[in-house]
N, C-alpha and C positions, 0 to 999 in steps of 0.2 A: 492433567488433560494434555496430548500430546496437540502440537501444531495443526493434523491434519481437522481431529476432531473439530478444533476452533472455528479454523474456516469453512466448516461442512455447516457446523453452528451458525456462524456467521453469515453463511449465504443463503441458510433456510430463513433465517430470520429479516435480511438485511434488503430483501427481496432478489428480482431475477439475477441470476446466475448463466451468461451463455455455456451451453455444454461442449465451448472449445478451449473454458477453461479446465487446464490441466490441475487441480488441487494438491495430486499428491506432487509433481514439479513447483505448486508455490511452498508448499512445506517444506520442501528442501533448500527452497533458497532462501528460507525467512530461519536459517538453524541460528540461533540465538536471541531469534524478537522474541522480545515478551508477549504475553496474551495482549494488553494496550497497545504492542509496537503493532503484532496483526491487524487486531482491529482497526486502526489507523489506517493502516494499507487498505482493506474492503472499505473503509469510508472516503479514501481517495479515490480508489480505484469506481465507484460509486457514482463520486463527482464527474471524474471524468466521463463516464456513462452520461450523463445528464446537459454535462456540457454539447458534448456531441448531440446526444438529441435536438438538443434546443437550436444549433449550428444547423444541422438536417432539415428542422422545419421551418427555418429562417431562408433557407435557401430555396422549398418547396414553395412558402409563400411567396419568396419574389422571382417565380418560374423558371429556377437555375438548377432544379431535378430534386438529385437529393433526396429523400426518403430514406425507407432502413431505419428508422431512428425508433422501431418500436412504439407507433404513433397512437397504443391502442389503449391511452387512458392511463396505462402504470407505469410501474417507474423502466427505463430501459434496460433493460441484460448489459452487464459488464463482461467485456467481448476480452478477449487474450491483451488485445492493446492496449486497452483501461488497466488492467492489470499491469501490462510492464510499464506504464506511463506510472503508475504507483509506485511499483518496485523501484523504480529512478529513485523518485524524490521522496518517498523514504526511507530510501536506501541509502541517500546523501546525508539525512538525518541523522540516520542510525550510527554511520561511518563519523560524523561530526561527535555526535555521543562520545563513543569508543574513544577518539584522539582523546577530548578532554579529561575522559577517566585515566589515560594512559602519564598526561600529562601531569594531572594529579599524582598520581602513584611518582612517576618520577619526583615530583617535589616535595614528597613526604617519605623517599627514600633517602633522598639528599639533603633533609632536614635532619633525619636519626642518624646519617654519617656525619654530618659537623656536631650535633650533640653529641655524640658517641666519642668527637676526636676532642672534646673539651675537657 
């Protein structure tokens, strides 16, 4: 299952989707998440939809405007923001991932060169 499909999945299932998300621009930039790393990103990006709503109607109830928040009962459309507010942090994950794998391989490359020199 290619990246795009995932998230087309994931957004049919995971509820509203704003249609200013670009899907095929996030499958380009998630080139080595796994289907779990995606799915992480649509359930962050999710929260942050949620969060903001709830920021929005905290501000409507205490007469400071605010609205937008999708106030019609389900759950809120994750907007392009929500997305790149995901993409950060688990982007930072992902990239955290990568080092330790990288670091590992170094130290079982430099494990088999001192065995090797024995």
């Amino acid at each position: 299952m290619e990246r795009r499909e995932i998230l087309e999945a994931l957004a049919r299932g995971g509820g509203a989707m704003d249609p200013g998300v670009d899907l095929d621009d996030v499958a380009q930039r998630t080139e080595g998440f796994s289907g779990a790393d995606i799915r992480a990103l649509v359930a962050d990006a999710a929260l942050s939809a949620i969060h903001r709503a709830i920021e929005d109607s905290e501000q409507t109830v205490n007469g400071k405007g605010g609205g937008g928040g999708g106030g019609g009962g389900g759950a809120p459309a994750v907007t392009r923001s929500d997305m790149a507010k995901a993409m950060s942090e688990v982007g930072r994950y992902k990239l955290k991932q990568i080092e330790t794998r990288v670091e590992t391989a170094w130290c079982q490359l430099l494990k088999l060169i001192y065995d090797y020199s024995l």
